[in-house]
Structures are given as structure tokens and as C-alpha cells.
GUVOMAR-524888 format. One line per field, with one value per residue (C-alpha): residue in one letter; x, y, z. Coordinates in steps of 0.05 Angstrom, whole numbers, plus 5000, padded with zeros to 4 digits. Last residue first. Layout:
<atoms>
type = (A; ...)
X = (X; ...)
Y = (Y; ...)
Z = (Z; ...)
</atoms>
This chain:
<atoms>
type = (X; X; X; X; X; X; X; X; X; X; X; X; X; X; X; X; X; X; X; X; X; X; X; X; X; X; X; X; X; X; X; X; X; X; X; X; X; X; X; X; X; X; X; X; X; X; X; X; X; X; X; X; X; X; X; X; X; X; X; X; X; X; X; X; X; X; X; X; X; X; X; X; X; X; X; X; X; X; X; X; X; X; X; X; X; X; X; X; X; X; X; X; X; X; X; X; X; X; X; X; X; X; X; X; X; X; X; X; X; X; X; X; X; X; X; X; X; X; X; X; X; X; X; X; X; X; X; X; X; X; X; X; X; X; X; X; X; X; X; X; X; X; X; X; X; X; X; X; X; X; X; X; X; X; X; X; X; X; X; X; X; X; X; X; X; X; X; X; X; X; X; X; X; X; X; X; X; X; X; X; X; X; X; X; X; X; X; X; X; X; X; X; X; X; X; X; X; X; X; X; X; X; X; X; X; X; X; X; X; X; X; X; X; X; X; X; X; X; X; X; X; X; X; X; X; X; X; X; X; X; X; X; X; X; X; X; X; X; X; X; X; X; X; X; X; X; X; X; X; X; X; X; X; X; X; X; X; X; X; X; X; X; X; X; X; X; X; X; X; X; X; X; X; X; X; X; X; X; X; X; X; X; X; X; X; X; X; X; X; X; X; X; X; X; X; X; X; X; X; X; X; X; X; X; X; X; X; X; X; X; X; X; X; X; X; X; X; X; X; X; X; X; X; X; X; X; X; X; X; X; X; X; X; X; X; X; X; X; X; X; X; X; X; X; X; X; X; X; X; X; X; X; X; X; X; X; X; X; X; X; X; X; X; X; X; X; X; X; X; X; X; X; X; X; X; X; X; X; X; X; X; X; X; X; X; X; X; X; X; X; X; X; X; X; X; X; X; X; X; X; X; X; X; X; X; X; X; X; X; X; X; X; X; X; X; X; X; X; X; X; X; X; X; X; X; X; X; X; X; X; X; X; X; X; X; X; X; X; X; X; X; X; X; X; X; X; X; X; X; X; X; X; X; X; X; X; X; X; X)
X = (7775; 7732; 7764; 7784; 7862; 7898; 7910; 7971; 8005; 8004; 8067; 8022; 8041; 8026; 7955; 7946; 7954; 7921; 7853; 7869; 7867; 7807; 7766; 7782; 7761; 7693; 7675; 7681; 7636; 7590; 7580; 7574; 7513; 7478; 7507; 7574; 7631; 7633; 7695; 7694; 7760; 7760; 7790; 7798; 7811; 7880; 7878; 7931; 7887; 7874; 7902; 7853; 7804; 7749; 7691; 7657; 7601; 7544; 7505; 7439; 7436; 7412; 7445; 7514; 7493; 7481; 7549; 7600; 7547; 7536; 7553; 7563; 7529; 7519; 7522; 7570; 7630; 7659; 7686; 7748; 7738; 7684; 7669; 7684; 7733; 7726; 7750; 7718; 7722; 7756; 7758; 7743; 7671; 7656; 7670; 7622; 7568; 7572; 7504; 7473; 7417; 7362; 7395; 7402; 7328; 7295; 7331; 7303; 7240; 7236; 7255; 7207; 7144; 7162; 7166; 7105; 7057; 7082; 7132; 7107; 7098; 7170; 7187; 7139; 7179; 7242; 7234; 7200; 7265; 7306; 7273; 7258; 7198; 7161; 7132; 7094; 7050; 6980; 7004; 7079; 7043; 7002; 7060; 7118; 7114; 7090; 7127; 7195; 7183; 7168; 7226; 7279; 7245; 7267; 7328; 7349; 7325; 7365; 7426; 7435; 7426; 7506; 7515; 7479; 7542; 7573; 7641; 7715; 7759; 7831; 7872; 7893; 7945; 7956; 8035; 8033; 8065; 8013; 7963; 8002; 8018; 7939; 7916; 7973; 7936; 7879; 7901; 7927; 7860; 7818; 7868; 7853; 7770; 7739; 7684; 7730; 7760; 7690; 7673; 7738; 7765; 7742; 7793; 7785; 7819; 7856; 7878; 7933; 7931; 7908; 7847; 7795; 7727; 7704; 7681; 7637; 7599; 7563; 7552; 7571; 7633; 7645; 7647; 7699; 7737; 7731; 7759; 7732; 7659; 7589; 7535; 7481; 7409; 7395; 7340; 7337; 7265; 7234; 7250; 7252; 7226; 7225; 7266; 7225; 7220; 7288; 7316; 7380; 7396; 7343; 7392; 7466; 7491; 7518; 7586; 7623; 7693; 7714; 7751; 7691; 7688; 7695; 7644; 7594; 7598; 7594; 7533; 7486; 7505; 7447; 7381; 7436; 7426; 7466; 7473; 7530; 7595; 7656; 7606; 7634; 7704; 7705; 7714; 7644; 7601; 7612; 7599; 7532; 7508; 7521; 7479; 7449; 7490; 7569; 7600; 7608; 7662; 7678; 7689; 7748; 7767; 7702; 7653; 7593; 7528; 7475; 7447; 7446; 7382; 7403; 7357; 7351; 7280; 7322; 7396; 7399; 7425; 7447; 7406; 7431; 7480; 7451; 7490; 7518; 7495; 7478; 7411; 7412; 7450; 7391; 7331; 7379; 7364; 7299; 7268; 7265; 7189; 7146; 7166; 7169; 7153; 7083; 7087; 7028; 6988; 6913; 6935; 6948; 6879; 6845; 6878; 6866; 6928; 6979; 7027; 7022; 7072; 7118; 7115; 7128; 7184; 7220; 7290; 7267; 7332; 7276; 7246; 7252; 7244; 7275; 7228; 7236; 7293; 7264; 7311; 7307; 7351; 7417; 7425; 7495; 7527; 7566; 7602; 7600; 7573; 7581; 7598; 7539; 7551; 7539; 7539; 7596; 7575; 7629; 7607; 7535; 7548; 7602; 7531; 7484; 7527; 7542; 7462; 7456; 7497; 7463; 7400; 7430; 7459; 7406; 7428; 7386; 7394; 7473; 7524; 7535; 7605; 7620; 7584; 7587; 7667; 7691; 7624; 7620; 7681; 7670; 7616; 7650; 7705; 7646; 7619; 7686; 7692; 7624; 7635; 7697; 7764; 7836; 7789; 7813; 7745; 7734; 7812; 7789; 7725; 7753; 7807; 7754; 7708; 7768; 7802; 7851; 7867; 7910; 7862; 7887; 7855; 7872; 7833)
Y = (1360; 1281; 1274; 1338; 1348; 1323; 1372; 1408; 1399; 1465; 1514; 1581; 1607; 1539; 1532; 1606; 1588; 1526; 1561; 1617; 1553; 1514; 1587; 1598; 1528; 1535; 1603; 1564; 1510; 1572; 1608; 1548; 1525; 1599; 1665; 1690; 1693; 1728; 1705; 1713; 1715; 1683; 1707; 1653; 1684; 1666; 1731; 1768; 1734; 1668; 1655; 1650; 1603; 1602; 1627; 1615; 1666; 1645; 1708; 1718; 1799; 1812; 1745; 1783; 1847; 1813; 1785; 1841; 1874; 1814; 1848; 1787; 1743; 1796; 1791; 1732; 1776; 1793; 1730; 1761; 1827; 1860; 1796; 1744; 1796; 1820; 1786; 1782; 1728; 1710; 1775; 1828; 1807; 1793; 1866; 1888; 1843; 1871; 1901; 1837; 1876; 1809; 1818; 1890; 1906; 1848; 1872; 1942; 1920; 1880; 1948; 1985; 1940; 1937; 2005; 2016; 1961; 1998; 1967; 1984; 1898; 1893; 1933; 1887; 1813; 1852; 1872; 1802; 1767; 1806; 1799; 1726; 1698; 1629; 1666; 1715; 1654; 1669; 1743; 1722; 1662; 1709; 1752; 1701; 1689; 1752; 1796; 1751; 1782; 1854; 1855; 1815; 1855; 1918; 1910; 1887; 1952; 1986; 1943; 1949; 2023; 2032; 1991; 2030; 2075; 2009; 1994; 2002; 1954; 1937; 1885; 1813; 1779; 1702; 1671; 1647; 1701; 1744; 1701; 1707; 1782; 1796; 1744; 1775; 1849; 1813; 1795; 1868; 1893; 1844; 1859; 1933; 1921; 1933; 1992; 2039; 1977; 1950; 2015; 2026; 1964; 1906; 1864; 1833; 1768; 1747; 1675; 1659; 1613; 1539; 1542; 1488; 1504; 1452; 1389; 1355; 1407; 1363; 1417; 1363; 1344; 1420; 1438; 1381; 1416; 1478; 1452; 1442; 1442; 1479; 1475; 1517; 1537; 1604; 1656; 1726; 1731; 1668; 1707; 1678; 1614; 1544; 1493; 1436; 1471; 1509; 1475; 1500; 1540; 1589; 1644; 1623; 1578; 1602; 1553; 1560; 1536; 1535; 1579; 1586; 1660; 1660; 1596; 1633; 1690; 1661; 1614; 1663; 1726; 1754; 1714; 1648; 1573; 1508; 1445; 1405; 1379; 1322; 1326; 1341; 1358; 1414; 1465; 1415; 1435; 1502; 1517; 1472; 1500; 1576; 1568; 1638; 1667; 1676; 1632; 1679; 1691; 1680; 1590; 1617; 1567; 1529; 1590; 1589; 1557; 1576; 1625; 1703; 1731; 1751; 1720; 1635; 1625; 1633; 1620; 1561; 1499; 1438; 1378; 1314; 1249; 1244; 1201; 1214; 1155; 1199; 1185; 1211; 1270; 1288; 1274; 1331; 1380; 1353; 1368; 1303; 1276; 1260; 1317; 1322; 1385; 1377; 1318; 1347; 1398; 1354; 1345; 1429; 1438; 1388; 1414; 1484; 1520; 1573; 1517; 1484; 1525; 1536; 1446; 1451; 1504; 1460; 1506; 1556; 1549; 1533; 1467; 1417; 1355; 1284; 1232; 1258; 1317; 1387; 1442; 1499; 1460; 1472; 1396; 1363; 1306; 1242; 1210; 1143; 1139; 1204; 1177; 1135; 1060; 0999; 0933; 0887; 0848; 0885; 0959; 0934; 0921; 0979; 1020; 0986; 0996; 1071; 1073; 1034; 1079; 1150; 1121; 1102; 1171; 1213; 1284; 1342; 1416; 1409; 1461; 1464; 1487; 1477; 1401; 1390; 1384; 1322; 1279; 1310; 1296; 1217; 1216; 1245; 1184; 1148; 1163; 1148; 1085; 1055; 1077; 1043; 1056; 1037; 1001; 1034; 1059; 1089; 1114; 1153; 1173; 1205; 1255; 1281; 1293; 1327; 1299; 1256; 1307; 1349; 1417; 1482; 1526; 1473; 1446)
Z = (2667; 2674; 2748; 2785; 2776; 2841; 2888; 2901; 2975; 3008; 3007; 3021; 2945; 2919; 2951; 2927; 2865; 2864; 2896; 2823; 2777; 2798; 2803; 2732; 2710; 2758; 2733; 2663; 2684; 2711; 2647; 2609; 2653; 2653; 2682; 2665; 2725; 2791; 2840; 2915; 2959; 3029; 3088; 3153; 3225; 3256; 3296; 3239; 3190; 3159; 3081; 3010; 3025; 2958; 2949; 2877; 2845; 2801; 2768; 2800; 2794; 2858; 2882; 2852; 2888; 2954; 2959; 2980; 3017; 3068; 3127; 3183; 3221; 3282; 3356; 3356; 3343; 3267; 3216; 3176; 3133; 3090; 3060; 2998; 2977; 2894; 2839; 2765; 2720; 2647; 2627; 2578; 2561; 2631; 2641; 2578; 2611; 2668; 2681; 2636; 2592; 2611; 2689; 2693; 2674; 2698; 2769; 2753; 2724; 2803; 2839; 2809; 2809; 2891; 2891; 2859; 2899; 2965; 3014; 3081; 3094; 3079; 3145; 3183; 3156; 3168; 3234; 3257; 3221; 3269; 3327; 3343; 3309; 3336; 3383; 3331; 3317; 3289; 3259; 3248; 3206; 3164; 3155; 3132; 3055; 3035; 3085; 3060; 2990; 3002; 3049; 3002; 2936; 2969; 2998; 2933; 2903; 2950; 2943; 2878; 2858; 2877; 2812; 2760; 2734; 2726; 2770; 2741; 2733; 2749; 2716; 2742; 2689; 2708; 2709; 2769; 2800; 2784; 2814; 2881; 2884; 2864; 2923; 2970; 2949; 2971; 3032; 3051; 3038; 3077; 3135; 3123; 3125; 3055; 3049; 3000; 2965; 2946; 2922; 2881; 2871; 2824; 2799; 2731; 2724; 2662; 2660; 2634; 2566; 2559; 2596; 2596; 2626; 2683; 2651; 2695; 2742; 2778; 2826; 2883; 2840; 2827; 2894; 2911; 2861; 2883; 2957; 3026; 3013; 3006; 2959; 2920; 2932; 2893; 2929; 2889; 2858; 2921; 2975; 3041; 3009; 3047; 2997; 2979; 2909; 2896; 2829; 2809; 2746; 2770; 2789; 2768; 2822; 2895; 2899; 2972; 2991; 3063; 3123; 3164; 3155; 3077; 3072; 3113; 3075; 3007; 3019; 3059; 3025; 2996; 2988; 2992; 3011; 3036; 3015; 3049; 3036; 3071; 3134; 3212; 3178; 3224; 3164; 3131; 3193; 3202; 3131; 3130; 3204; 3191; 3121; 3140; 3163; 3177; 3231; 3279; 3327; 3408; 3382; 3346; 3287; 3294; 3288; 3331; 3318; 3354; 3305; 3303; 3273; 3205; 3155; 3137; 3179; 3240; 3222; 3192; 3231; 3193; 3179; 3186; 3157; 3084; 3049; 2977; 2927; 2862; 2867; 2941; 2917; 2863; 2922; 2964; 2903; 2883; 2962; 2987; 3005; 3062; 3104; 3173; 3207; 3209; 3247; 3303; 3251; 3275; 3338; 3352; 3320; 3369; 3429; 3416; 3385; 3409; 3437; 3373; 3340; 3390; 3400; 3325; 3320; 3367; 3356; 3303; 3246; 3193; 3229; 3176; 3217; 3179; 3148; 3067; 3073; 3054; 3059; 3105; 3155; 3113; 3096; 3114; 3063; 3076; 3017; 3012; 2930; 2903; 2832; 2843; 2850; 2800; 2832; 2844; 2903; 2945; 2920; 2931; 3002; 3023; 2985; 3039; 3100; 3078; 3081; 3143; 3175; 3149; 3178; 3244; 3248; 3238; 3257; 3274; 3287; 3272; 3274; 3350; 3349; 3424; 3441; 3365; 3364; 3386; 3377; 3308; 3288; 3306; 3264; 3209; 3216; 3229; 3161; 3128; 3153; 3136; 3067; 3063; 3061; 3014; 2969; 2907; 2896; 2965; 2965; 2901; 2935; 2993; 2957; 2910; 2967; 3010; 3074; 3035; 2986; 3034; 3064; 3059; 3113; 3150; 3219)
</atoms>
């Protein structure tokens, strides 16, 4: 694996040697293919695959790109499903290995015949049904942690098989570092696209809140859930975001650090790589300036706490009731602590978010800056007992401004670090998030002595 991949093995890279005719759609499936049958036996990243379907697709599109006919501008690329999204035929089983068969088990015979297929959907949740339009193939669904909290998966992480992953899209980031799927969907509540992608070494894209459509996607908590995508590079993000015309820059950047309470909570080999992130944008010619954090900001992650337990009670109580064996520990504890919430604080917390979202808590920053820069995590990927702290990230889902995560150098143990940019909310906010974040991954590609990318198409 390479924390820096060459263009070849990105989404960018792949469908300019598809046009040319250098490959195939055929070929670069089995290439995946052929990843997975290295590496699934010890990463275990998928909860189902459907290989025959994904063939005939790339067999179909190597047809109509022979015959002539107009392609997608994903057309060949194979894509991983966090398995909380809907995908018409396959199982969605939320990360609850044969959730069916535990969900049955509890039922008379004629009640457990009547929900037998329950798990397969008829139809694509939009976001995967959008791909498919756009020709990308759909090789699987990924594991999710259990019902997308913090119980720990199976998956482990590919760079050190003793480490996590990061939760809850474990399955899509471990997945796309092994070079299993070229991108995947995944989803975040708090940090479930950004920490996975910092652990695993990859590039992760959590939208502006709402920007993205969530129906077919199984709620943990429908005020702060964003899908969003996973891949090897910003640009390849971008192409799955359909973010078109990333915002131009002419001048340096300025990026606005923030330190403080981030710093104070921030694991020393986090630390130093930042400071190498600051050193390296610097030299390239980009100003990064300190700033301070809002008088509101330590209220965060109470209040998010609170909506996230009040939330996931709603959607998961009745069916802990009828089938508590289909709920390891974790998501039990949350699903009973949300059910203390009162009425009150839940009305709190949700004017609160309201509050700081319609009023924009850093709007004033975002005024004086192109994008702000924290770490993607605490540190590099912890044990397997945990999937990681995800204070770094829960704010920004609080708040549902788009963040990018992007490799930034492995540490002392050969663990990836990521960094973690906030820009504006909305579509402009984000296509300029996705010019800054374009311009700090090819600084640190230049500072680590990687090949440059090509420039995304249509930028």
C-alpha cells in the first residue's frame, strides 16, 4: 500500500487509461477482485460481495464503449457500499452478521416466513441509484460497525492487521487503502467518514448537512447523519462528489489553524505531523495563521451527545425490546442512555444546533480564511478494542459543515495521520473546500517526493 498513491491506482488515474483504451472495465474489476482474494481473508472489509453481478456490469459498459455508445463519467469504476445503505437485490444487514436468521429466531414459524428476505431491498438508495447512472459498478457492501456506532467491527486495519480501522465506515476505508474498490460510500453521526479515512491512510468527503440525500440509508440519527464518499485522493473524491469545478485559486491560500483545545487533547505524534503539515504548506508558498475557538464551542459535544442518544433510542428501542440479540453492547448502552433524555433537553440541544448552524459559529473564521485545519484524529489508528475518539469530528457533523481528510505521512509505527479541513456549508462552500483541499494533498505529496497528480478534469 502508499500513503501516496501514483495516478494509475486512483479514479482519475483509471478512467483516463479506460478512455484511451489502455484497460478495460473487465480488467480493472479483477484487478479489485484479485485484491480482495489477497487481502479479505485478514482485513475482512466486506459483508457481501457480488461478483458475477459487478462482472457482467463492467462486461456490459467494455460493450457499449466498443459499439460506440455514450458512457458515464464513472463508467468501470468499482464502488463499495457501507452496509447501512440500501443496494436493490443485495442484504443490508447494518454491520449484525445474519441479522435475519437473529431476527427470525425470536419469531413463530409463520411470523419468521412472513419477514424471510427482509434484508433485501427492492430499490437503490438515491445515492448508490446516482453512481449507477453514472456507470460506477457496484462490487459489495462493506462492513459497518454494528448498526454504524462504536461496537468494534471485524474489520481490522490493513496497514497493521493488531489496529482498528476507525468506525463506523471501517469496511469502505479499509477497503479502498487495500485497493479492494477504487471508492466507496460511507456515513458519519460523528466521525465515521473522517476517522476511518485518517486511520486507513485514505481521503474522506462528509458533505454539508442535507446536501446529500439520506433515504435508503438506515438512521442512527437522522439531525446530524451526512452520507459522503471515500477514496485515495481529493480528486478522486471530488469525481464521486461530482464536484465539477473545484474553486479556483490564484493567490496562497490562507488556512486557519485551530490549536488550543484541539492541541491540548492531540497525541505528540499527531502534534509533530501537523507542525510538518504547517512547515509544508508554508513552503509552498500558503500562509497558515492561528485561531482562536468560539466561546460556544466546548458546548458541542454535549448537546451532540444528546440529540445522537435521543435520536438512535427512537429509531432502535422497539426493535432492542423484540430482539435484544441482535444488539451487542455498545449500541444497547447508547440506545438505553438516550431513552433518559427528557423532552427539555432534547428541545435544548436541537435550538442549540439551530442556533449555531442558522448564526454560523465560525462564520467570522471562515470569513478570514480560505479553510480551517485541525487533525483528522487524536493520533494514529488505537487497538482493536475501540474505533477510535471521534472528538475531532463530531463538532463539524454537529454543525454539518463539509470537512475533507486527506493522508498527511504514517507515524513512528508506520500508522497513517490524516489532517481534516472545515470549509462553508452549501454547494459553493464545499467546491471551494475541495480547491483548498486539492492544493494542501499536493503539498504534502511534493514535500514527501510523490509523483504529482494530474489536475482533476473540468478544474
Amino acid at each position: 500500500m502508499e500513503l501516496f498513491p501514483p495516478a494509475e491506482a486512483t479514479i482519475a488515474g483509471t478512467l483516463d487509461a479506460l478512455r484511451s483504451g489502455r484497460t478495460t472495465c473487465r480488467a480493472v474489476l479483477e484487478a479489485c477482485l484479485a485484491r480482495i482474494d489477497d487481502r479479505e481473508h485478514e482485513v475482512h472489509a466486506w459483508a457481501f460481495l457480488d461478483r458475477e453481478g459487478a462482472r457482467a456490469q463492467a462486461d456490459r459498459l467494455d460493450a457499449d464503449r466498443k459499439a460506440g455508445r455514450p458512457l458515464g463519467p464513472l463508467a468501470g469504476i468499482p464502488i463499495g457500499v457501507k452496509d447501512i445503505i440500501n443496494v436493490a437485490g443485495l442484504p443490508t444487514e447494518y454491520g449484525v452478521p445474519g441479522y435475519e436468521d437473529l431476527l427470525c429466531s425470536t419469531l413463530s414459524e409463520p411470523e419468521a416466513d412472513e419477514l424471510r428476505g427482509c434484508t433485501i431491498p427492492e430499490h437503490d438508495a438515491p445515492i448508490v441509484a446516482e453512481l449507477k447512472r453514472r456507470g460506477a459498478i457496484i462490487l459489495g457492501k462493506a462492513v459497518t460497525t454494528p448498526y454504524a456506532w462504536i461496537d468494534p467491527p471485524p474489520t481490522r486495519n490493513p496497514w497493521n492487521l493488531d489496529h482498528t480501522p476507525g468506525g463506523s465506515s471501517s469496511g469502505p476505508a479499509a477497503a479502498v487503502a487495500c485497493g479492494m474498490c477504487l471508492g466507496a460510500l460511507g456515513s458519519q453521526t460523528g466521525g465515521s467518514i473522517t476517522r476511518p479515512a485518517s486511520f486507513c491512510g485514505v481521503a474522506g468527503f462528509k458533505p454539508t448537512y442535507g446536501s446529500w440525500r439520506a433515504e435508503g440509508v438506515f438512521p442512527l440519527a437522522q439531525s446530524l447523519d451526512h452520507p459522503g464518499p471515500i477514496a485515495r485522493t481529493v480528486a478522486d473524491l471530488a469525481l464521486l462528489a461530482n464536484i465539477r469545478r473545484p474553486g479556483p485559486f490564484e493567490k496562497p491560500l490562507t488556512i486557519g489553524r485551530l490549536r488550543h483545545w484541539f492541541d491540548e487533547r492531540t497525541e505528540p505524534t499527531m502534534l509533530d505531523a501537523m507542525e510538518h503539515v504547517t512547515t509544508a504548506l508554508r513552503a509552498a508558498g500558503h500562509r497558515v495563521v492561528r485561531l482562536s475557538m468560539p466561546r460556544e464551542f466546548p458546548e458541542i459535544a454535549a448537546h451532540h451527545f444528546t440529540i445522537l442518544s435521543a435520536e438512535a433510542a427512537v429509531n432502535h428501542h422497539r426493535l432492542l425490546e423484540r430482539h435484544p440479540a441482535c444488539y451487542p453492547p455498545r449500541i444497547r448502552k447508547l440506545v438505553e442512555e438516550g431513552k433518559t433524555v427528557t423532552h427539555v433537553d432534547y428541545l435544548d440541544s436541537t435550538y442549540f444546533q439551530r442556533l449555531v448552524r442558522v448564526h454560523g459559529l465560525f462564520d467570522s473564521h471562515l470569513g478570514e480564511v480560505d479553510a480551517l485545519l485541525t487533525p483528522a484524529a487524536l493520533g494514529p489508528a488505537p487497538g482493536l478494542e475501540t474505533t477510535g475518539d471521534p472528538a475531532f469530528n463530531s463538532p463539524w457533523s454537529f454543525l454539518g459543515l463539509p470537512t475533507i481528510t486527506h493522508p498527511i505521512g504514517l507515524s513512528p509505527d508506520g500508522l497513517p495521520l490524516g489532517l481534516q479541513l472545515i470549509g462553508r456549508a452549501g454547494l459553493e462552500g464545499a467546491a471551494s473546500l475541495f480547491g483548498v483541499a486539492l492544493r494542501t494533498e499536493a503539498a504534502l505529496r511534493k514535500a514527501a517526493g510523490a509523483t504529482e497528480l494530474p489536475p482533476l478534469p473540468g478544474s
